[in-house]
C-alpha positions as CSV (number, residue, x, y, z in Angstrom):
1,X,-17.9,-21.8,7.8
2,X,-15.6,-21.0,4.6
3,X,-13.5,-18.1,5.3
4,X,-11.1,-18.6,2.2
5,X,-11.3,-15.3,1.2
6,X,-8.9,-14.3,4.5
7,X,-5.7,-14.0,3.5
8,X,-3.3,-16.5,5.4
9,X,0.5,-16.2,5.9
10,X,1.9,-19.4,4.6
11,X,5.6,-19.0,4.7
12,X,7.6,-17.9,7.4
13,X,10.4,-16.3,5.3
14,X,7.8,-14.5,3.7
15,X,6.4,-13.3,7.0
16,X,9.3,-12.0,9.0
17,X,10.9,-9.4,6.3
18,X,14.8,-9.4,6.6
19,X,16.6,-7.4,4.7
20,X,19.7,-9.4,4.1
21,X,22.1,-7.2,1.4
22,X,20.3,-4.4,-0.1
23,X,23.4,-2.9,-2.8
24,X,22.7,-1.6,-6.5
25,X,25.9,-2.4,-8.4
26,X,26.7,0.4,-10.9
27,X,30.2,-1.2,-12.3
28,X,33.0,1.5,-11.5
29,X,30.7,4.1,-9.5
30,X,30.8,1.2,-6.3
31,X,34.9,1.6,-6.4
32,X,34.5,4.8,-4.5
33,X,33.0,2.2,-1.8
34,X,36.6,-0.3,-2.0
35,X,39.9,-0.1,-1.3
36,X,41.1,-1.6,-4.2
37,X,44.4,-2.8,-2.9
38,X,46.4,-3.0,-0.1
39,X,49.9,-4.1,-1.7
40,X,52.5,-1.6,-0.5
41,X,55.2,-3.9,-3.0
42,X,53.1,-3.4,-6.5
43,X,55.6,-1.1,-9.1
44,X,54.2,1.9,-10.0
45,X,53.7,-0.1,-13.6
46,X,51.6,-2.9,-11.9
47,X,49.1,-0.5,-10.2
48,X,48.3,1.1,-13.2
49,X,47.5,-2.0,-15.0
50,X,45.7,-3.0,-11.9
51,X,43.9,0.2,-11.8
52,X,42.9,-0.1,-15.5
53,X,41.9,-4.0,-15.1
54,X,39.7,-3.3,-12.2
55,X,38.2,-0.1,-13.6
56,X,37.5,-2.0,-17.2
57,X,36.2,-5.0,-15.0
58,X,33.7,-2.7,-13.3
59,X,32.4,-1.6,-16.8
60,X,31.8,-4.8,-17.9
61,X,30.0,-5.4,-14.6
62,X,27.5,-2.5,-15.1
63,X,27.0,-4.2,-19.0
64,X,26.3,-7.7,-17.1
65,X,29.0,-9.3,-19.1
66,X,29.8,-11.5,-16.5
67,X,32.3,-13.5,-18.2
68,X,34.5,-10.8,-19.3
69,X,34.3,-9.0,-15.9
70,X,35.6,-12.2,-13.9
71,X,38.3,-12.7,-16.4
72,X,39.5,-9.3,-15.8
73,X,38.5,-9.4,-11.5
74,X,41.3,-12.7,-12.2
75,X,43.5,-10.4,-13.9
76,X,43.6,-8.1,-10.8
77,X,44.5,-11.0,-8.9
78,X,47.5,-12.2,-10.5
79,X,49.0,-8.6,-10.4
80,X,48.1,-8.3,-6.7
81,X,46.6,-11.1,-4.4
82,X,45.7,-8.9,-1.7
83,X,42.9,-7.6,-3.6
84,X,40.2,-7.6,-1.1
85,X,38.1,-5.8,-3.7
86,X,38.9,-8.3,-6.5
87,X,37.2,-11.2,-4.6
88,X,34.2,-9.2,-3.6
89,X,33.5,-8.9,-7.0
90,X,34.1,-12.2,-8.6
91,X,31.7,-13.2,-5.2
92,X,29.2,-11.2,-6.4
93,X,29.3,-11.9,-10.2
94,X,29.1,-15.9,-9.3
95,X,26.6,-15.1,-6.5
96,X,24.7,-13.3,-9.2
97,X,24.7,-15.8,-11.4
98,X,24.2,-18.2,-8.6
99,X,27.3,-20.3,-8.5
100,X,27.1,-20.2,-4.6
101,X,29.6,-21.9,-3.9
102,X,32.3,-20.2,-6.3
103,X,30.7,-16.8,-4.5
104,X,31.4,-18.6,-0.8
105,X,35.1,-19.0,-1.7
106,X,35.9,-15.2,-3.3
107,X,33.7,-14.1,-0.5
108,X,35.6,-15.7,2.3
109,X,38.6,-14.6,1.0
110,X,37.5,-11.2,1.1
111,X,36.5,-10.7,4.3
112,X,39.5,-12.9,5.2
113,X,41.2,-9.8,3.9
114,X,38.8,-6.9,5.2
115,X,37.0,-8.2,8.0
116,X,35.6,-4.9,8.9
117,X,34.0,-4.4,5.8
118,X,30.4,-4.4,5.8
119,X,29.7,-4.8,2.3
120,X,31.4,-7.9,2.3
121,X,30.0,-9.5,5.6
122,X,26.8,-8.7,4.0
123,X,27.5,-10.5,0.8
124,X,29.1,-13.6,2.4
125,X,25.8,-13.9,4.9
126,X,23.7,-13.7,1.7
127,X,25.5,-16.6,0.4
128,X,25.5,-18.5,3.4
129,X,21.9,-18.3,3.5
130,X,21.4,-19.7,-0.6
131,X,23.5,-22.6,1.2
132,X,20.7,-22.6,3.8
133,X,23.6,-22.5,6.5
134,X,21.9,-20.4,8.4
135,X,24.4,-20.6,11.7
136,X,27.1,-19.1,9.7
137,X,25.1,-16.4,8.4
138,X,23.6,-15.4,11.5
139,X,27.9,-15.7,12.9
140,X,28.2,-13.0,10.4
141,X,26.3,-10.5,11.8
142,X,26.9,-11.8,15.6
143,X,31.0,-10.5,14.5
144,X,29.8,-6.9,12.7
145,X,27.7,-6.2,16.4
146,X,31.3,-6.4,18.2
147,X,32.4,-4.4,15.7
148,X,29.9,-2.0,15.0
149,X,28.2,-2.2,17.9
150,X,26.4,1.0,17.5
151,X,25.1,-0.2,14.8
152,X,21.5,-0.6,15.1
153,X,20.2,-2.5,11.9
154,X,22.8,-5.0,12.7
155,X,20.9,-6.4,15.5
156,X,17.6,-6.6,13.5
157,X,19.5,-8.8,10.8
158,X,21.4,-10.9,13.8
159,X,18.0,-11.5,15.6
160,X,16.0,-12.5,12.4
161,X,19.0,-14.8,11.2
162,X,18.5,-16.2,14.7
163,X,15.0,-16.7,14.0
164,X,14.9,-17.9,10.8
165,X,17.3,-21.3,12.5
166,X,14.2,-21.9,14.9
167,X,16.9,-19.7,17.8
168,X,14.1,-17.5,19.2
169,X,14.5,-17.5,22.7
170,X,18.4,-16.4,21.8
171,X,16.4,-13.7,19.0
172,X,14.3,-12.2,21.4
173,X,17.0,-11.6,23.6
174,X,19.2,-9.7,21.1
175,X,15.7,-7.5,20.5
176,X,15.6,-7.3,24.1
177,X,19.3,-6.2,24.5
178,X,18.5,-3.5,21.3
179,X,15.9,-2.6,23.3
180,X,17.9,-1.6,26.8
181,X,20.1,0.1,24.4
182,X,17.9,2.6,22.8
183,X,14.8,2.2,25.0
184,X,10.9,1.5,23.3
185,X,10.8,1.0,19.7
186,X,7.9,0.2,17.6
187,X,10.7,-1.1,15.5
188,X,11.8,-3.4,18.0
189,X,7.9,-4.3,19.2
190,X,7.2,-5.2,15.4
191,X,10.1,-7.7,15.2
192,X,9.7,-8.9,18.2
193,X,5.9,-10.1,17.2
194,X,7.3,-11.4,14.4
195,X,9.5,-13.9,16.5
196,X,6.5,-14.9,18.7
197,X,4.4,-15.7,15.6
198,X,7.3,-17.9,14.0
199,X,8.1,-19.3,17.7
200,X,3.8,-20.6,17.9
201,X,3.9,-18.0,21.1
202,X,0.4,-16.5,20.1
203,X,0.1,-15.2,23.5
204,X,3.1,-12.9,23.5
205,X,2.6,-12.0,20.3
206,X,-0.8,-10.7,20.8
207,X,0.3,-8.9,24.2
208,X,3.1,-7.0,22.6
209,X,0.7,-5.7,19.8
210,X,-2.3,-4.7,22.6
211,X,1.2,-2.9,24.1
212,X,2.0,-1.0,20.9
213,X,-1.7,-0.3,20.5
214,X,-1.8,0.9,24.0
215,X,1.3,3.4,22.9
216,X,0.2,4.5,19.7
217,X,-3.7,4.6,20.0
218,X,-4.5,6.2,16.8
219,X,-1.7,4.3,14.7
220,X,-4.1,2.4,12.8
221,X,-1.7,-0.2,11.2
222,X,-1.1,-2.1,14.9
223,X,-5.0,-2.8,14.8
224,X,-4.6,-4.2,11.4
225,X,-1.5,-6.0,12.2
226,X,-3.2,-7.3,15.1
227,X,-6.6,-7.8,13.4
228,X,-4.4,-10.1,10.6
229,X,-3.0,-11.8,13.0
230,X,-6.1,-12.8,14.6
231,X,-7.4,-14.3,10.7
232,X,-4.2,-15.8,10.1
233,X,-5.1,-17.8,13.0
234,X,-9.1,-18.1,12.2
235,X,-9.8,-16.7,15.2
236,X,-12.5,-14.2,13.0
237,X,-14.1,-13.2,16.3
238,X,-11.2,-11.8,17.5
239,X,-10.1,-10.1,14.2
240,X,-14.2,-8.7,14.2
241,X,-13.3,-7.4,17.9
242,X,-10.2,-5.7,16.6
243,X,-11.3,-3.8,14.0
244,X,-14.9,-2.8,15.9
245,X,-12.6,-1.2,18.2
246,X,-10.4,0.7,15.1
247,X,-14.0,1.9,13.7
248,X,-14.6,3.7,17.1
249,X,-11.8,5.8,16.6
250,X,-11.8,6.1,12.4
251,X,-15.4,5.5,11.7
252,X,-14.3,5.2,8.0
253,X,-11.8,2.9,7.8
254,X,-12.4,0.6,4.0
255,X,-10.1,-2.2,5.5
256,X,-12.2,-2.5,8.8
257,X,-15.4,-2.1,7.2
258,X,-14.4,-4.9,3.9
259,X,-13.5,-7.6,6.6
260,X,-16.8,-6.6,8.1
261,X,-18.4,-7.4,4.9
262,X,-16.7,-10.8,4.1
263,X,-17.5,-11.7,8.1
264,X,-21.2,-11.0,7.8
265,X,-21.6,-12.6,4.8
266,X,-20.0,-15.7,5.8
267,X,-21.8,-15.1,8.9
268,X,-24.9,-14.7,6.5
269,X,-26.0,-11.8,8.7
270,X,-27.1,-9.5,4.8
271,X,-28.4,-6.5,7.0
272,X,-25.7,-6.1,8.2
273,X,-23.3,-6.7,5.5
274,X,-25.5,-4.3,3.7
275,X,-24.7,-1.8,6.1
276,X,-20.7,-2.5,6.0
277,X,-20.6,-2.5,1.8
278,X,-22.4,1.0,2.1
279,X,-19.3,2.1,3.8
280,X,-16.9,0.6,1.4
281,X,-18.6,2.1,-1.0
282,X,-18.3,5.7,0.0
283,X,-14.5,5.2,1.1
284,X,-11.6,6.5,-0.9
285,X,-9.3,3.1,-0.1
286,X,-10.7,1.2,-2.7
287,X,-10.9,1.4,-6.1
288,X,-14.2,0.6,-8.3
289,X,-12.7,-2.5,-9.0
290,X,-12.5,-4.2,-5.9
291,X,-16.0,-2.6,-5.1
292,X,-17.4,-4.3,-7.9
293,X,-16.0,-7.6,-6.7
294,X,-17.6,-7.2,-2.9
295,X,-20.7,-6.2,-5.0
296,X,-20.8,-9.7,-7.0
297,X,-19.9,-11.5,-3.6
298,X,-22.5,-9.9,-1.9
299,X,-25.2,-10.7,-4.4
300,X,-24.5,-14.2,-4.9
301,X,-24.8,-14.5,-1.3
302,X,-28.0,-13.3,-1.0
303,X,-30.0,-15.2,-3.7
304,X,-33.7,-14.6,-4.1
305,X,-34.1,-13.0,-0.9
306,X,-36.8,-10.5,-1.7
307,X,-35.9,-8.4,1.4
308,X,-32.5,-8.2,0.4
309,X,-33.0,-7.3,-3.1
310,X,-34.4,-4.6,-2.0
311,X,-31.4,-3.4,-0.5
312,X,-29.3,-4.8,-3.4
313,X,-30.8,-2.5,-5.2
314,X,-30.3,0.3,-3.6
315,X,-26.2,-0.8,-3.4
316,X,-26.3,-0.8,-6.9
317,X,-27.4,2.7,-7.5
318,X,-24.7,4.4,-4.9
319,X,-22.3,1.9,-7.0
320,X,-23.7,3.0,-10.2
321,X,-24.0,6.9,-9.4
322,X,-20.1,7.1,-8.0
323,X,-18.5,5.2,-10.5
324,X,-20.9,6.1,-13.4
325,X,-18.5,5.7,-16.9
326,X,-16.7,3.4,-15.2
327,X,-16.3,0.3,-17.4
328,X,-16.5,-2.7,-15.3
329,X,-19.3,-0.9,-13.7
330,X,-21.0,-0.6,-16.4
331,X,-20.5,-4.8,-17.2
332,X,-21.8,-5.2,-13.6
333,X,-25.0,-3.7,-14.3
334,X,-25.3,-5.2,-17.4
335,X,-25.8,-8.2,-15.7
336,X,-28.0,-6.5,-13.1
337,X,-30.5,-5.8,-15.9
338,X,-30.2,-9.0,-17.5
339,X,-31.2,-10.6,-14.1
340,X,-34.0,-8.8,-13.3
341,X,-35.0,-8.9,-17.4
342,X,-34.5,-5.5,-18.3
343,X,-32.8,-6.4,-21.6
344,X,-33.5,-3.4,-23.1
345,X,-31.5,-1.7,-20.5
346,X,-28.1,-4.3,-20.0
347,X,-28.0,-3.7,-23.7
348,X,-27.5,-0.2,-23.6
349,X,-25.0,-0.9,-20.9
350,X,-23.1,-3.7,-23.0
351,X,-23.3,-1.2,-25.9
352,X,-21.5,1.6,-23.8
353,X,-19.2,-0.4,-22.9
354,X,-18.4,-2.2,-26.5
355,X,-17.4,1.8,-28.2
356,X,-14.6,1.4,-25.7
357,X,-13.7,-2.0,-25.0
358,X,-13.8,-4.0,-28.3
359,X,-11.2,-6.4,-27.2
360,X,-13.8,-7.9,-24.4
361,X,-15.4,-11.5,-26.1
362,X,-17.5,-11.6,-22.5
363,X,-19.0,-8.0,-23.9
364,X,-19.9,-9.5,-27.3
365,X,-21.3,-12.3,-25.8
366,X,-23.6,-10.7,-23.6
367,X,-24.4,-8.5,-26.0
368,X,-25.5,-11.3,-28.4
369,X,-27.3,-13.1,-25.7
370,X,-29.1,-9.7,-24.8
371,X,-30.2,-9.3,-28.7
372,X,-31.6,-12.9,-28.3
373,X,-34.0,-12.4,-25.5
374,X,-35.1,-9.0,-27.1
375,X,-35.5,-11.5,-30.4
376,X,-33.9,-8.2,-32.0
377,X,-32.7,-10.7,-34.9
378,X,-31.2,-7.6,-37.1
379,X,-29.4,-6.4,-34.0
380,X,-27.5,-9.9,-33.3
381,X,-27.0,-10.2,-36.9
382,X,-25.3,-6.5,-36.7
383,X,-23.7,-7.2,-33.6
384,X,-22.1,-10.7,-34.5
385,X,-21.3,-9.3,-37.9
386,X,-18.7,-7.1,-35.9
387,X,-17.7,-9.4,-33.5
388,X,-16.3,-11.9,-35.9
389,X,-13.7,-9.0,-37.4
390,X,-12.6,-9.1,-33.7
391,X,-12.6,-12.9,-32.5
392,X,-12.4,-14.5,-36.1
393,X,-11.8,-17.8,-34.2
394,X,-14.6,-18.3,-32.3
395,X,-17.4,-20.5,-33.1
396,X,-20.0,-18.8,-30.9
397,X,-20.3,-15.1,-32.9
398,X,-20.5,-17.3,-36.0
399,X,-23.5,-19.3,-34.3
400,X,-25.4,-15.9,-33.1
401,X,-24.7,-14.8,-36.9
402,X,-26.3,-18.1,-38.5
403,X,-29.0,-17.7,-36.2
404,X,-30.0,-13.9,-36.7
405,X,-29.8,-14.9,-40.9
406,X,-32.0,-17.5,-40.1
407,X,-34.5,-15.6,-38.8
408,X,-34.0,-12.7,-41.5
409,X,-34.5,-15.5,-44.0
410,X,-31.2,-14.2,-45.2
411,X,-30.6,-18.5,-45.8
412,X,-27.3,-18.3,-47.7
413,X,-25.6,-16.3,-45.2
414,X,-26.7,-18.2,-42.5
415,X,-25.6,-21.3,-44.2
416,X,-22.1,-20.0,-44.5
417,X,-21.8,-18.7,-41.4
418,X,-22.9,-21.5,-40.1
419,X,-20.6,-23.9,-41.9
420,X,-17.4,-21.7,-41.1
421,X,-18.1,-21.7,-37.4
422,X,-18.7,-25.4,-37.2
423,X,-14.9,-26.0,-39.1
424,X,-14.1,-23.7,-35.4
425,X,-15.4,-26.5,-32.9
426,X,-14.4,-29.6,-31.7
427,X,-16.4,-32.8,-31.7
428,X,-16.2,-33.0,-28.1
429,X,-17.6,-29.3,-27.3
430,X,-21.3,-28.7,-26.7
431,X,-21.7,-25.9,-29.0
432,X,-21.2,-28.2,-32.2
433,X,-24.7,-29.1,-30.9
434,X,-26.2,-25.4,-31.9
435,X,-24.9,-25.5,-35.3
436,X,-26.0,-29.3,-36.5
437,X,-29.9,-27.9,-35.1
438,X,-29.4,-24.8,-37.3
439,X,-28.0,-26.3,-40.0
440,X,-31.0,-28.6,-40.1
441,X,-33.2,-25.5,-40.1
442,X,-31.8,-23.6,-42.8
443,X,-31.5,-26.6,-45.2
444,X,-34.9,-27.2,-44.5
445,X,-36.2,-23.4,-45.5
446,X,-33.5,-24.0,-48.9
447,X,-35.6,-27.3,-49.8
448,X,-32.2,-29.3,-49.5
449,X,-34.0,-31.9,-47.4
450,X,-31.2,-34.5,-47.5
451,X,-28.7,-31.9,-46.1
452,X,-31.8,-30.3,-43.4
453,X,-32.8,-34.1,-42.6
454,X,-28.6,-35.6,-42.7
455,X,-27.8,-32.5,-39.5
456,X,-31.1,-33.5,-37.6
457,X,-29.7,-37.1,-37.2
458,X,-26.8,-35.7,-35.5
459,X,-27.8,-33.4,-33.3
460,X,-30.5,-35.8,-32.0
461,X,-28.0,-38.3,-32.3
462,X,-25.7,-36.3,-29.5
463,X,-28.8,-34.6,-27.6
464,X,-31.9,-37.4,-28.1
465,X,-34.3,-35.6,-25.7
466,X,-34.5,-32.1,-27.2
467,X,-38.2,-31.8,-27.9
468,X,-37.4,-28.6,-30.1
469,X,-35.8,-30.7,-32.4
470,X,-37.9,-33.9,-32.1
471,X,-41.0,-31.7,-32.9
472,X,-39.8,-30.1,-35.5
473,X,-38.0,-32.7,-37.5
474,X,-40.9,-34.9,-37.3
475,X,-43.1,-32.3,-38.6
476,X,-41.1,-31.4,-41.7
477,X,-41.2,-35.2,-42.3
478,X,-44.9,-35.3,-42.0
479,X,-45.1,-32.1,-44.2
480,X,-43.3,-34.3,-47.4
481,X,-45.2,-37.2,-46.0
482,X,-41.5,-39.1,-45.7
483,X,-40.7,-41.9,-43.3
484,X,-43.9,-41.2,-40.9
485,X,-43.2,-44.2,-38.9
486,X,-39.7,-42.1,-38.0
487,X,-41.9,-39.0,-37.4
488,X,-43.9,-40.9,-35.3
489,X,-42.4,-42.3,-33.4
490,X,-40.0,-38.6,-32.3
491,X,-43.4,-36.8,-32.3
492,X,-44.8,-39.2,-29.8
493,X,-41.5,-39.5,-27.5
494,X,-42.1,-35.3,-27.7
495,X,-45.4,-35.1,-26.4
496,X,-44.8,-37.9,-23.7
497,X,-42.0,-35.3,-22.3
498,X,-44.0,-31.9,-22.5
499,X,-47.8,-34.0,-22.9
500,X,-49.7,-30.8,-22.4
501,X,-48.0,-28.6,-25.0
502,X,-50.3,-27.9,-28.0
503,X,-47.8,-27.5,-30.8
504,X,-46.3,-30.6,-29.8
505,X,-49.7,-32.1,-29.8
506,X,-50.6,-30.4,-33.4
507,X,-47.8,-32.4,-34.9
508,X,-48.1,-35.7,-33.1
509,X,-52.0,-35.4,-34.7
510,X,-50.7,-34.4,-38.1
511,X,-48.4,-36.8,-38.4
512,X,-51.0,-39.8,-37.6
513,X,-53.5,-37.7,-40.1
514,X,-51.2,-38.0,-42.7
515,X,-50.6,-42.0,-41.7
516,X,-54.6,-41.8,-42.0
517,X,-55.3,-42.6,-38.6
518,X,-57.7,-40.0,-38.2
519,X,-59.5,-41.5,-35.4
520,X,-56.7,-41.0,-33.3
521,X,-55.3,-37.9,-35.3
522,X,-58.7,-36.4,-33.7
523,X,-58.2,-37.5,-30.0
524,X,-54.5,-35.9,-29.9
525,X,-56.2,-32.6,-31.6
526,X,-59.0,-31.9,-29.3
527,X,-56.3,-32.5,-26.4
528,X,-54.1,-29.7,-28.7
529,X,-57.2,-27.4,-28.1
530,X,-57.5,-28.0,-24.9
531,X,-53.9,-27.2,-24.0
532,X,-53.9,-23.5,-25.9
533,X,-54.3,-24.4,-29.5
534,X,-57.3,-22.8,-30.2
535,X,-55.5,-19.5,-30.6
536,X,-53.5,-20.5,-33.0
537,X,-54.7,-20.6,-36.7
538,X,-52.7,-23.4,-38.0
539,X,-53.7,-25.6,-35.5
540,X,-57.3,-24.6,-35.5
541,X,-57.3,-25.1,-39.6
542,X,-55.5,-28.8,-39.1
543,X,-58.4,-29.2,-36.7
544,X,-60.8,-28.5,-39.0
545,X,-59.5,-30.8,-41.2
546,X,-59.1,-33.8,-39.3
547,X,-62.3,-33.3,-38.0
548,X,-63.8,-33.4,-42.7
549,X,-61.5,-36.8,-43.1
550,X,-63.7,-37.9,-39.6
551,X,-66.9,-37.3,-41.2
552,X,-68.0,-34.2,-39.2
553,X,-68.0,-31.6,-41.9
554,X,-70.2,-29.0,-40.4
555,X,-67.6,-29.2,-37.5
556,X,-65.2,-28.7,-39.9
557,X,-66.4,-25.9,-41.8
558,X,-66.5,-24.0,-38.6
559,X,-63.0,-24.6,-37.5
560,X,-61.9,-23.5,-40.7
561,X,-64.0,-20.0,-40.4
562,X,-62.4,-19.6,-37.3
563,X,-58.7,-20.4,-38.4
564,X,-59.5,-17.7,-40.7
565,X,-60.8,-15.0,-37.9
566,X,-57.9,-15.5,-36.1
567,X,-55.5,-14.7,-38.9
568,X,-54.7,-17.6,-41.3
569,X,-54.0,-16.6,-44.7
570,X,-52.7,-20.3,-45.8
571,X,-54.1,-20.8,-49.7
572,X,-56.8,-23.2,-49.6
573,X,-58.8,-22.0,-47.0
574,X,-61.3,-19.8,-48.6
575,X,-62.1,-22.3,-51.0
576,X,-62.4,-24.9,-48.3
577,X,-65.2,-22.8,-46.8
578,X,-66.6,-22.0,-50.1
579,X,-67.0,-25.3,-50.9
580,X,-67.8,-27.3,-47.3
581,X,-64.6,-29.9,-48.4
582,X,-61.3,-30.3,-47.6
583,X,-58.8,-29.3,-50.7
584,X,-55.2,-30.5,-49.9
């Protein structure tokens, strides 16, 4: 089973939060936190230029101009050495910029001076831990508890330092001396759980969360600390467990009920999924966003189980009539439509959405793709038309553009359009395809055959077993009666692939009828016919006449009358009735 989507704690630093120096430096506003000397011999002379140094170094501080504000903190220290307040700051600027060990030395020094200071114990712990010496970090705060021992953070610091070395029996036992200090924490609890987790001690860790659950019942965050814990571990049963029990007491909890979701579906239990996203749905935790990703997961988890459409379908109304002018929303049921062929409907969707968002090329696309299976040529022409003022560089609107002139017979756009795009595509990407086919097209329609006949090569050249293409191509040859054997031999390769299609089957015949091989010519047309043919005038009308040039005129004659009751208005035909003969 592929849980993935569970969210796993991967570094330990990461997990156990310590807050190691928290200080916003503001250049001179921090002096009211340091004594800036403790010289009792300075003349009166050199603590005003000390004074004016240290003030003017603070104010290059605040600008960040490092450089100048530890030229002036070295200033301070030639007028007075004793400046415990001079080598804070030049730590700070080189642990800034992070020179650690420059920052270890001015640091040193200053607690050397002020060991009581806690703004400097906290600095010099910072750098020990860049240095990854974590011993003399944690030693830091192990000297501020004897001095502060009423300090309380202190010991959270000390016993994550502790930690964080791989100490933890000696950083429970600091929690554990907090904790006879100042009684039950939750504080204490939580860090505590963080120890056992780092230490591998699952089984404490999980007993001291069922004890702050026990405490606080209705606290939810101790379930989902607990429930986390359980998936960071892939114990899913036991994380499932967790928050079954946190539904009993807040029925609508969205965390509780989206890991029920992701378990079911994994589980592939949809009914019951179903039943979890309808939750989700209606709670305020979640934003249509993320609803609209458990909707995708959920439907491509499901597939074409008719059952669960069913209930798909319902989902996507409650999504649709909570979030209804929401954008991605909107996308999503887009694509609903689209799936279930309602493209009439996604494109109203796509169109809602383009008035707002004309930056989105997925939009456009769709929205082109949507014209296509509605064959609404003047609306992709329209629609591609704009989207190339917004993505000028890609290929694909200048495809859709080619391809809706095409079919307006608008041929001179289409061939430019056409011709720009391609300049927009590599050789090596599959769309280049698209426009050698079309290009081959609307050559043909312009009568520039050597261009129309030049792009077929190369698109059957890169894609050899597109019947489209080998139909076609081998009917326009048979049409100017050029290089039949070539036409021949595409046709045939055509109908072997797709042997019961009866345009496929028309041309493979009228290609051998204009070789005059009409014997033949016949035996492919009558198996035309058969395949669905006889509904279509032009092949009923080649019929007829392949049947005249095989002798059997009044056969003929009365597949020529019927080409003409089904609709076929080509020039000769009356005439060939008229006159019981064929007239090419």
């Amino acid at each position: 089973m592929n849980y993935s989507f569970f969210k796993v704690i991967k570094n330990k630093r990461i997990f156990l939060l310590v807050l190691f120096f928290c200080f916003s430096f503001s250049g001179f506003s921090l002096s009211t936190k340091l004594i800036l000397t403790k010289s009792d011999t300075l003349t009166s002379k050199q603590k005003f230029d000390f004074k004016y140094a240290f003030i003017d170094a603070n104010r290059q501080l605040m600008l960040q101009n490092y450089d100048v504000a530890q030229g002036l903190f070295l200033k301070c220290l030639e007028i007075d050495k004793k400046s415990a307040a001079s080598y804070y700051q030049l730590a700070y600027i080189n642990y800034s910029t992070k020179e650690y060990d420059k920052a270890l030395k001015y640091a040193e020094k200053a607690v050397e001076i002020s060991p009581n200071n806690l703004w400097y114990n906290f600095l010099l712990s910072s750098i020990y831990q860049e240095l990854n010496d974590l011993k003399s970090a944690s030693n830091v705060y192990k000297n501020l508890i004897k001095l502060y021992p009423q300090n309380y953070d202190l010991y959270f610091e000390y016993s994550s330092l502790l930690a964080l070395n791989n100490q933890f029996s000696k950083s429970i036992k600091i929690c554990e001396k907090l904790e006879a200090k100042i009684g039950f924490s939750e504080k204490i609890s939580m860090q505590k759980v963080k120890i056992f987790f780092m230490q591998n001690n699952k089984k404490a860790a999980y007993k001291e969360l069922h004890t702050l659950i026990n405490k606080f019942p209705r606290e939810t965050k101790y379930y989902l600390v607990l429930a986390d814990s359980y998936v960071n571990e892939k114990d899913y049963e036991g994380a499932k467990n967790v928050y079954e029990s946190l539904l009993k007491l807040f029925p609508n909890n969205g965390e509780a009920h989206f890991f029920l979701v992701q378990y079911y579906i994994q589980k592939r239990e949809f009914n019951k999924a179903f039943d979890e996203l309808k939750h989700v749905f209606a709670s305020k935790t979640f934003d249509a966003d993320q609803k609209v990703q458990m909707f995708v997961s959920f439907s491509k988890s499901i597939g074409d189980n008719k059952e669960l459409n069913n209930k798909f379908n319902e989902l996507f109304n409650i999504l649709l009539e909570t979030n209804p002018d929401n954008l991605d929303v909107k996308i999503l049921s887009s694509d609903y439509f689209y799936r279930n062929k309602e493209y009439k409907k996604a494109r109203q969707e796509l169109e809602f959405v383009i008035k707002k968002r004309k930056d989105n090329i997925y939009v456009w696309q769709q929205l082109l793709l949507a014209d296509n299976m509605l064959q609404d040529f003047e609306a992709m022409y329209n629609h591609s038309t704009e989207a190339v003022k917004y993505f000028p560089n890609q290929s694909f609107f200048y495809l859709f553009k080619g391809l809706s002139s095409y079919q307006l017979k608008n041929y001179n756009i289409a061939i430019d359009a056409l011709d720009f795009g391609k300049k927009l595509v590599v050789e090596t990407d599959p769309l280049i395809k698209q426009f050698y086919l079309y290009l081959g097209e609307v050559y043909y329609q312009l009568k520039n055959y050597e261009k129309s006949f030049n792009n077929f090569d190369i698109y059957l050249n890169l894609e050899p077993e597109d019947t489209y293409a080998l139909n076609n191509y081998s009917y326009y040859l048979s049409l100017l009666e050029k290089n039949l054997d070539k036409a021949e031999s595409m046709s045939k390769k055509a109908i072997e692939k797709e042997p019961k299609n009866s345009t496929f089957l028309d041309t493979y015949a009228w290609v051998l009828y204009k070789k005059k091989n009409y014997t033949e010519a016949l035996e492919i047309m009558k198996r035309a016919i058969e395949s669905g043919g006889d509904t279509s005038s032009v092949i009923v009308e080649h019929y007829g006449d392949i049947l005249f040039k095989n002798k059997q005129i009044k056969e003929a004659v009365e597949q020529w009358k019927k080409a003409k009751k089904i609709g076929s208005t080509t020039k000769n035909l009356d005439e060939k009735i008229k006159e019981q003969k064929l007239i090419e």
